[in-house]
Residue, then its C-alpha position, 0 to 999 in steps of 0.5 A: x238218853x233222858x226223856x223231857x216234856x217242856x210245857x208251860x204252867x202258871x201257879x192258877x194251875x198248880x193246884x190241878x196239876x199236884x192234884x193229877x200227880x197225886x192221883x197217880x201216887x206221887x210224892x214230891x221232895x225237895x232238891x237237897x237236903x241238910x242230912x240227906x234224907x229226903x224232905x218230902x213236900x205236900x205235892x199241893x205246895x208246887x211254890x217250890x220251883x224246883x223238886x222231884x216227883x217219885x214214888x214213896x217206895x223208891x225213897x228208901x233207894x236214892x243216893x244223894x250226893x254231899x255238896x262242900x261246897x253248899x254244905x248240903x246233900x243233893x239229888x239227881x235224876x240222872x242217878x236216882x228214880x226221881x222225875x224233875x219237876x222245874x216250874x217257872x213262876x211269871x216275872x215281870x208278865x214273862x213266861x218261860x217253859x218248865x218241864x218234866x225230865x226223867x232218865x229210864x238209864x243211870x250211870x253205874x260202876x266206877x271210873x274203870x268201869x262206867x256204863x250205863x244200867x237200866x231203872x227199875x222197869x215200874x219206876x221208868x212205867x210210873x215216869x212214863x204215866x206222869x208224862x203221859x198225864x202231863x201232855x194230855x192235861x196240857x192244852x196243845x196251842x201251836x207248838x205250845x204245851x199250855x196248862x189250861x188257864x194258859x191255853x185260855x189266855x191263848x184262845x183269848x188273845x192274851x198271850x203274846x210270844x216274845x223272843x227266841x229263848x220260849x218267852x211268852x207275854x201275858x198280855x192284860 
């Protein structure tokens, strides 16, 4: 079973968090890829919604699936030591939750003999530090894991929850 921190960052704190998932030695790639060979992005550039966040050492052992459909080559955290990394830009002063999901198992063998095997053990480590880093560098508002500008506009009234799906309204 997978293992997932929702948390809620606006893009003021995306320099500080590329920065805390360097200084644990990340590297971030893009979700697909047109040769499949890993895109590695400057982990400053978190203006992509939706990456991967490994280790440069585990580059070299992904599996990308081809897609004919979108004639283009993807990746998987379920399949691959790769941590998800899905940040979620305000639209129209609505928030919604991101998150950081890593699988410690994967899915091996075939169709008569599916089952699941473990990760490297250093890999599910190094997710489990990112994950670490990412909880205590959020600020816990309520029930909210809240980067710290936004744990400011809480602290300031700025902030308004706004339906049942985690909707938060930044208020003026």
């Amino acid at each position: 079973m997978g293992r997932q921190t929702r948390f809620y960052a606006h893009p003021e704190d995306y320099g500080a968090l590329a920065a805390g998932l360097d200084s644990l030695g990340a590297v971030a790639i893009d979700d697909r890829t047109p040769t499949g060979d890993p895109i590695v992005r400057d982990i400053a550039d978190l203006d992509h919604i939706w990456l991967f966040v490994t280790r440069p050492e585990y580059l070299s052992a992904l599996h990308p699936h081809y897609s004919d459909h979108q004639h283009a080559w993807f990746y998987s955290a379920s399949d691959d030591p790769l941590i998800e990394l899905h940040l979620r830009r305000p639209r129209e002063g609505i928030m919604l939750p991101g998150r950081m999901y890593f699988e410690p198992r994967a899915l091996a063998g075939d169709e008569v003999d599916l089952h699941f095997e473990d990760k490297p053990p250093e890999f599910v480590a190094f997710a489990e530090r990112v994950r670490r880093w990412i909880r205590r560098w959020c600020r816990k508002r309520e029930d909210l894991l809240l980067a710290p500008s936004l744990a400011a506009r809480f602290d300031r009234g700025q902030i308004a929850r706004k339906g049942i799906q985690g909707e938060l309204e930044l208020l003026s």
